[in-house]
C-alpha positions in Angstrom: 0.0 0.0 0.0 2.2 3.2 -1.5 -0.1 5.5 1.2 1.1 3.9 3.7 5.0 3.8 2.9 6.0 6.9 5.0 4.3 5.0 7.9 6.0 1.3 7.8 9.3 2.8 7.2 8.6 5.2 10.5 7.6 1.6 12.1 10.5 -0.3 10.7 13.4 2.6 11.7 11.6 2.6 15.6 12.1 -1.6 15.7 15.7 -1.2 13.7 16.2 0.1 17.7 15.3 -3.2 19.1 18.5 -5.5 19.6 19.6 -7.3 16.9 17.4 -11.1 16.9 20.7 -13.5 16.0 18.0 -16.6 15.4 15.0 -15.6 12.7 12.6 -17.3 11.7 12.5 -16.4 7.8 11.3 -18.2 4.9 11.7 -15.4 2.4 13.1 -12.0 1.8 11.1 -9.4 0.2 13.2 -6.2 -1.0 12.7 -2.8 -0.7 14.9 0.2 -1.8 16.5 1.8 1.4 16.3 5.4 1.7 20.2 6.1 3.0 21.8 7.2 5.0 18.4 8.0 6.9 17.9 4.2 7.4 21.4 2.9 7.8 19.7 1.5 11.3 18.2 -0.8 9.2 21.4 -2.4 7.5 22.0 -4.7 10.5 18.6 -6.6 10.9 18.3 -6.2 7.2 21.8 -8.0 6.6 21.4 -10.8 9.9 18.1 -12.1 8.4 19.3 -12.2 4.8 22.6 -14.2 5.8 20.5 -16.3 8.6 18.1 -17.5 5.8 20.7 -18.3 3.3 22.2 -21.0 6.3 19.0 -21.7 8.2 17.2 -22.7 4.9 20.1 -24.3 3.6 18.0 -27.2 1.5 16.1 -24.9 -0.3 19.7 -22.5 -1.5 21.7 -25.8 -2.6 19.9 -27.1 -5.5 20.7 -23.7 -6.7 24.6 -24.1 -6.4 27.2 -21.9 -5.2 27.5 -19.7 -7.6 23.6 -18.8 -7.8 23.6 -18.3 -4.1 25.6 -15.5 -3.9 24.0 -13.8 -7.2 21.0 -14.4 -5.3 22.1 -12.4 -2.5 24.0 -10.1 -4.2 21.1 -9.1 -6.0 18.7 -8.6 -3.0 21.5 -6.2 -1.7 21.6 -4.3 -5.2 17.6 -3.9 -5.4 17.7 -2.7 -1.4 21.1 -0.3 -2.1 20.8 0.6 -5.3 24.7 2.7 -4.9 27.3 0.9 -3.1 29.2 4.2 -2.5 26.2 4.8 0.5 27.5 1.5 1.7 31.2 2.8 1.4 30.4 6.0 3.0 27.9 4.3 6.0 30.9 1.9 7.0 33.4 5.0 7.4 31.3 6.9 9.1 32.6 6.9 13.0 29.3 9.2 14.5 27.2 5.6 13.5 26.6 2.5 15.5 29.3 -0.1 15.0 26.6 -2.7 14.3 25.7 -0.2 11.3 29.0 0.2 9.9 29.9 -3.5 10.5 26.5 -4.1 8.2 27.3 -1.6 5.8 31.0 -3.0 5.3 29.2 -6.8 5.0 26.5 -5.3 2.7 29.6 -3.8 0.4 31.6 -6.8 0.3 28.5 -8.7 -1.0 26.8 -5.9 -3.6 27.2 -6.7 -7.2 29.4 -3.1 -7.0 31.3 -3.2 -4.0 34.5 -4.2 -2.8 36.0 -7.7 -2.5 39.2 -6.3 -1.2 39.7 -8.4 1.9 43.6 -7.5 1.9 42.7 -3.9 3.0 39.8 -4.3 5.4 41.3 -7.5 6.9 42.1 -4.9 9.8 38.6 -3.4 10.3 36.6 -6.2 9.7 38.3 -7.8 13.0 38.3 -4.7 14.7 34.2 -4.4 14.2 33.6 -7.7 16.6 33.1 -7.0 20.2 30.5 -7.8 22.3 28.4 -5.0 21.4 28.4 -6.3 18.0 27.3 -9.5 18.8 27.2 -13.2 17.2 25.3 -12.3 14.1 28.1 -10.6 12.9 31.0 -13.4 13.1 27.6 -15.6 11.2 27.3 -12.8 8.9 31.2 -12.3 8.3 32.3 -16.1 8.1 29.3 -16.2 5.3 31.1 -13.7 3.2 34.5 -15.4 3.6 33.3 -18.6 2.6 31.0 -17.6 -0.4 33.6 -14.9 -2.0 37.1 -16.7 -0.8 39.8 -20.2 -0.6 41.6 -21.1 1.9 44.7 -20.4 0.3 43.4 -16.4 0.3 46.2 -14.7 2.5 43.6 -11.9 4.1 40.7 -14.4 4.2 43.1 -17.4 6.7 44.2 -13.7 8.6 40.4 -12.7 9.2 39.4 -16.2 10.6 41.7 -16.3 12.8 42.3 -13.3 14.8 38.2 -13.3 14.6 38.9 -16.8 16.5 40.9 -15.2 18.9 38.9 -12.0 19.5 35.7 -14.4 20.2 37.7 -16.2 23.0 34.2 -15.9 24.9 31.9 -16.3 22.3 31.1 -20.2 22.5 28.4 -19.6 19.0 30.4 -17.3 17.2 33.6 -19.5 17.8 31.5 -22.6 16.2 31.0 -20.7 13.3 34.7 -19.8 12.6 35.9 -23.1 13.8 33.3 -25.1 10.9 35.2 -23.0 8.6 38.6 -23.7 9.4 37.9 -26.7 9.4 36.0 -26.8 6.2 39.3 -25.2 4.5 42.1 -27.7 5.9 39.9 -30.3 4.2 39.7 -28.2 0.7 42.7 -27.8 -1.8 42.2 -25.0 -4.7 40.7 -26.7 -7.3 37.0 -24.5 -7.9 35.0 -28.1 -7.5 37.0 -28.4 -4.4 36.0 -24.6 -3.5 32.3 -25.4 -4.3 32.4 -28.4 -1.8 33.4 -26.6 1.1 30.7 -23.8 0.6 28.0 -26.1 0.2 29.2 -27.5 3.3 29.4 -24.6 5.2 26.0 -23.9 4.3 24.7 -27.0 4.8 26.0 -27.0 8.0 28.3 -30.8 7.9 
């Protein structure tokens, strides 16, 4: 209902307030063009459910293969950020929420326009867990590095594990990046090899 935009975004930037739910319940993902930076609040729920449902549903996103899966979601990102400069400038932007600019860096890395220049955000993409941040990031970031990187990536091995180390405490986030080390001592770098261990990551084995 177009008459009633003005109020469900007003709703939706009031609950983008709430804490971030790490366990959804989503089947699907409808998309809606964000109006930035006035609802960069939104970029962490936004980014937590999209990720969640790519793992939680993990059946229905493997018959598609790798490769679909992460067009998929790179194009939900597009049709809801239409510039990924916003994204560039939202993640740089120190008067915002970590949790923002931690989405807004995960939301760049993933749009069709972004970066995928791990090498030079290796440092801030570490430096954006703490426990104010919360779980759903290290899910949300450990995603990323499994759909868009090897094992043998330099930046990508780096990421993991200081991430491992800066989690000492976080039992669920620690599972996460543990599944994935795990997942990449068993892969070589052969791209069938690659595919494996994301469809295993996503499935979860």
């Amino acid at each position: 209902m177009p008459e009633r935009e003005h109020e469900l975004r007003s709703a939706l930037l009031i609950a983008s307030l709430e804490v971030i739910c790490e366990d959804t319940l989503l089947f699907d993902f409808s998309t809606f063009e964000l109006n930035l930076p006035l609802e960069a609040s939104l970029l962490p729920h936004i980014i937590n459910s999209l990720l969640d449902l790519l793992i939680r549903h993990k059946n229905a996103f493997r018959s598609k293969g790798v490769d679909k899966q992460l067009e998929d979601t790179s194009k939900i990102i597009s049709e809801m950020v239409k510039e990924a400069s916003f994204l560039s400038q939202i993640s740089k932007n120190l008067t915002l929420a970590p949790s923002i600019r931690a989405a807004a860096m995960i939301a760049l890395l993933l749009h069709p326009d972004g970066t995928r220049d791990f090498t030079s955000l290796k440092q801030q993409i570490v430096e954006f867990y703490n426990s104010e941040v919360g779980t759903w990031y290290i899910k949300a970031i450990t995603s990323c590095l499994c759909l868009l990187t090897k094992e043998e990536d330099t930046a990508a091995k780096w990421i993991a594990s200081n991430l491992l180390d800066a989690a000492r405490t976080d039992y669920e986030g620690r599972q996460y990046l543990q599944r994935l080390l795990t997942l990449w001592r068993e892969s070589s770098s052969a791209p069938i090899q690659k595919a494996n261990v994301q469809e295993k990551w996503l499935s979860g084995t």
